[in-house]
TORNULUM-820570 format. One record per atom (N, C-alpha, C): atom name; x, y, z; residue in three letters; residue number from 0. Coordinates in nm, 4 decimals, decimal comma. Layout:
! TORNULUM-820570
+------+----------+----------+----------+-----+-----+
| atom |     east |    north |       up | res |   n |
+------+----------+----------+----------+-----+-----+
|   CA |        X |        Y |        Z | ALA | NUM |
...
+------+----------+----------+----------+-----+-----+
//
This chain:
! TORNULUM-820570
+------+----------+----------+----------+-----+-----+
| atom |     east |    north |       up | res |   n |
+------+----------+----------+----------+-----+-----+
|    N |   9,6178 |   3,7653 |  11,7983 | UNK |   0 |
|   CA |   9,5994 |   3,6218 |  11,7871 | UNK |   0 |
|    C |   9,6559 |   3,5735 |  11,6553 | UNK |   0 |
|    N |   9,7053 |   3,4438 |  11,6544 | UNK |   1 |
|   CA |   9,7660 |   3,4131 |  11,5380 | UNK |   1 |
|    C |   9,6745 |   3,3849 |  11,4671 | UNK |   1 |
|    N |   9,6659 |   3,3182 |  11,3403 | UNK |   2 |
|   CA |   9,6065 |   3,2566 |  11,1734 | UNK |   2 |
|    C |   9,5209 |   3,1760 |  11,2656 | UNK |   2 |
|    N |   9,3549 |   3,1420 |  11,2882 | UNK |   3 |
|   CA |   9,3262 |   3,0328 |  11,3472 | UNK |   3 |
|    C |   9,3427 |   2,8900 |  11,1835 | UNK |   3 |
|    N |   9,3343 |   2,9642 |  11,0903 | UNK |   4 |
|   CA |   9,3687 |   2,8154 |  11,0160 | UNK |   4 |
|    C |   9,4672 |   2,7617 |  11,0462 | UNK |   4 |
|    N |   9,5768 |   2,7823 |  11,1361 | UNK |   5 |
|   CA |   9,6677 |   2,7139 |  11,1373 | UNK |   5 |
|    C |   9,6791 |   2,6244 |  11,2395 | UNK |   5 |
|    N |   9,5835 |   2,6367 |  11,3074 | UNK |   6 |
|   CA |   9,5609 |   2,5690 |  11,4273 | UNK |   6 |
|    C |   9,5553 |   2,4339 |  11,4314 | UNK |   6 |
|    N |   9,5676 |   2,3342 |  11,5369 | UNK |   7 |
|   CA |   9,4872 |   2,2027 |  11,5577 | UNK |   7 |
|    C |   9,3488 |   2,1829 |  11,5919 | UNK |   7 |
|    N |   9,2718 |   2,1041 |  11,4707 | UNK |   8 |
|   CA |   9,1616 |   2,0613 |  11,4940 | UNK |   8 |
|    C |   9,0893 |   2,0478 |  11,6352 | UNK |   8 |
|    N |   9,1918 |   2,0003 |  11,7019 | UNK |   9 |
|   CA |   9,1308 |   2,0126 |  11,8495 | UNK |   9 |
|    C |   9,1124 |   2,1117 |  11,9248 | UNK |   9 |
|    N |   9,2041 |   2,2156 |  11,8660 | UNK |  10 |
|   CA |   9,2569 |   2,3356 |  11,9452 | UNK |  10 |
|    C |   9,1360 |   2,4447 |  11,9605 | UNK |  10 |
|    N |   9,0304 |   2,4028 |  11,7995 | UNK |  11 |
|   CA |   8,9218 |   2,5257 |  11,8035 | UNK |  11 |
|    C |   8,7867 |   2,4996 |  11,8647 | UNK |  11 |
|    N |   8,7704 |   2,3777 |  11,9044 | UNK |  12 |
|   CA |   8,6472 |   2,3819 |  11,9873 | UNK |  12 |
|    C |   8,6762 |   2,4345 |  12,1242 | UNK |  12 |
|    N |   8,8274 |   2,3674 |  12,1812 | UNK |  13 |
|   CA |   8,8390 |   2,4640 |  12,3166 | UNK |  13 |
|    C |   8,8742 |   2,5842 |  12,2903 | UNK |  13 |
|    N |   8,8736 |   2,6384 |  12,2163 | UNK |  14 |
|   CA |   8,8939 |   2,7709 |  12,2643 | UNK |  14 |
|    C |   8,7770 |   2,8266 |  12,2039 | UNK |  14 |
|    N |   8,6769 |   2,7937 |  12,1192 | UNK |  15 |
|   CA |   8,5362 |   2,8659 |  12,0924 | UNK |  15 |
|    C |   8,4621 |   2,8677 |  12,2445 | UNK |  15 |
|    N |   8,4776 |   2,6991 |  12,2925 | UNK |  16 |
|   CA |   8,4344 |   2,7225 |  12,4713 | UNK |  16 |
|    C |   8,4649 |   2,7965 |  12,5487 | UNK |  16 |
|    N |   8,5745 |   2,8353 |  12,5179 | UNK |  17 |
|   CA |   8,6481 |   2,8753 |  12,6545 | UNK |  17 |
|    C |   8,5833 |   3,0602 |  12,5784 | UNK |  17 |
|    N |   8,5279 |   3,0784 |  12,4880 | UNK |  18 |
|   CA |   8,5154 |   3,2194 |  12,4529 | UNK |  18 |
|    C |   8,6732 |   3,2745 |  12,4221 | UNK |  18 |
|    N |   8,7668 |   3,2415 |  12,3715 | UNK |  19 |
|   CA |   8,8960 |   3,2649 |  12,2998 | UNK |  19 |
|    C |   8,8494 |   3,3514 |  12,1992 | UNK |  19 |
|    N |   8,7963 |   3,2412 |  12,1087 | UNK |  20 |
|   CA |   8,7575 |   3,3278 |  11,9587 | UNK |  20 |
|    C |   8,6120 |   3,2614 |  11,9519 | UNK |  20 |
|    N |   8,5263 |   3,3183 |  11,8440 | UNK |  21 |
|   CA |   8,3595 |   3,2484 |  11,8200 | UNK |  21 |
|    C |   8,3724 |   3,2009 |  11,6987 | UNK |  21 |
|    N |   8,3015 |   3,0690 |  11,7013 | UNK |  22 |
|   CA |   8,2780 |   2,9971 |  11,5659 | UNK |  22 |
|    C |   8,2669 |   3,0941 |  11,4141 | UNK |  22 |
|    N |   8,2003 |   3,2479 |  11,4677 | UNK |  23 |
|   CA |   8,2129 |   3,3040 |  11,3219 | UNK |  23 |
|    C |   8,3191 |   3,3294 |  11,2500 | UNK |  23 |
|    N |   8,4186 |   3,3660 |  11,3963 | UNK |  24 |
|   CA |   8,5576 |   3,4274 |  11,3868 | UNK |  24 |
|    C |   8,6460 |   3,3352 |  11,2905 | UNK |  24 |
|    N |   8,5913 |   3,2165 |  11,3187 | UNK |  25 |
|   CA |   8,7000 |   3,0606 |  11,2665 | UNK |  25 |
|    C |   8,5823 |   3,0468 |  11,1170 | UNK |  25 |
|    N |   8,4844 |   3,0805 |  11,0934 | UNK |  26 |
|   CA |   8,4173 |   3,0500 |  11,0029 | UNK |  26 |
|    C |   8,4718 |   3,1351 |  10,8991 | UNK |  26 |
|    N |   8,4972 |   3,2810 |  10,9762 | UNK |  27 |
|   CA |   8,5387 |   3,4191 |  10,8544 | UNK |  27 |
|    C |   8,6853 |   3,3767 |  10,8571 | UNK |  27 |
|    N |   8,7404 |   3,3490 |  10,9375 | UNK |  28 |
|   CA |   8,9179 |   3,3449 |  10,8571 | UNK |  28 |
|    C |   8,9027 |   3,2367 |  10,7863 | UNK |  28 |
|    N |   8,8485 |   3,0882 |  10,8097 | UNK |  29 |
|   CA |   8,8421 |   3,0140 |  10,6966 | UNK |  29 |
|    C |   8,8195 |   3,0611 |  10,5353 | UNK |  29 |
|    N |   8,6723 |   3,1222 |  10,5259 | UNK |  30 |
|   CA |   8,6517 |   3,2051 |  10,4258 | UNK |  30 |
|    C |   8,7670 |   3,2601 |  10,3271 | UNK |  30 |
|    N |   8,7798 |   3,3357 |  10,3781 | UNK |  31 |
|   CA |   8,8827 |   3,4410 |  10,3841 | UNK |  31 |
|    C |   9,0304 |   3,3813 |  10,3100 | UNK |  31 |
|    N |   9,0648 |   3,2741 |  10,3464 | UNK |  32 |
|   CA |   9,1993 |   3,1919 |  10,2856 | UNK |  32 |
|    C |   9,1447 |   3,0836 |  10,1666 | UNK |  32 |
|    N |   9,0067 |   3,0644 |  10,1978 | UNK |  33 |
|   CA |   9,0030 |   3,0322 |  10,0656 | UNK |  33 |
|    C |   8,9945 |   3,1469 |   9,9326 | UNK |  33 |
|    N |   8,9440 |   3,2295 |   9,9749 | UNK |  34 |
|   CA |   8,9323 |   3,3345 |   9,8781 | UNK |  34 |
|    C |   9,0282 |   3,3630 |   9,8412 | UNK |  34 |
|    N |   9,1562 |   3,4043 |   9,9263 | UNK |  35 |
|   CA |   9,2811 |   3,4215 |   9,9131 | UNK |  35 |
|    C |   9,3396 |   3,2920 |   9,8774 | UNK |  35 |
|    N |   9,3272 |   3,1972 |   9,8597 | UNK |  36 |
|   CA |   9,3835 |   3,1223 |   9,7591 | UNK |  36 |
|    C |   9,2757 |   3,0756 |   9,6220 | UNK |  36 |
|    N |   9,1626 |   3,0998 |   9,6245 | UNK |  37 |
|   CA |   9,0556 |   3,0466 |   9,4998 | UNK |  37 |
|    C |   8,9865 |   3,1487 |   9,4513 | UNK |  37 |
|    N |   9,0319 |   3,2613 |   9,4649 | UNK |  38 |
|   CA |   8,9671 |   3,3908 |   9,3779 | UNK |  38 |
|    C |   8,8382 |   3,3642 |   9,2860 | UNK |  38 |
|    N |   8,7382 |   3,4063 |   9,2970 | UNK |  39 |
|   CA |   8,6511 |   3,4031 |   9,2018 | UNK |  39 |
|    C |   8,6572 |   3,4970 |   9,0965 | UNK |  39 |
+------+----------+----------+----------+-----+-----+
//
């Protein structure tokens, strides 16, 4: 599956419905690119 940050806003509720990917999945790659860009 590609980057879901790169996605359209619209694009991630249907596909959390549709069971594509789960809200954690889109919660942890979010995470994840911020870290990778805002290092603590």
């Amino acid at each position: 599956m590609s980057d879901v940050t790169f996605l359209r806003a619209y694009e991630l509720p249907r596909m959390i419905g549709d069971r594509n990917i789960s809200a954690t999945e889109v919660l942890e790659a979010y995470l994840a690119a911020i870290t990778k860009h805002n290092p603590t």
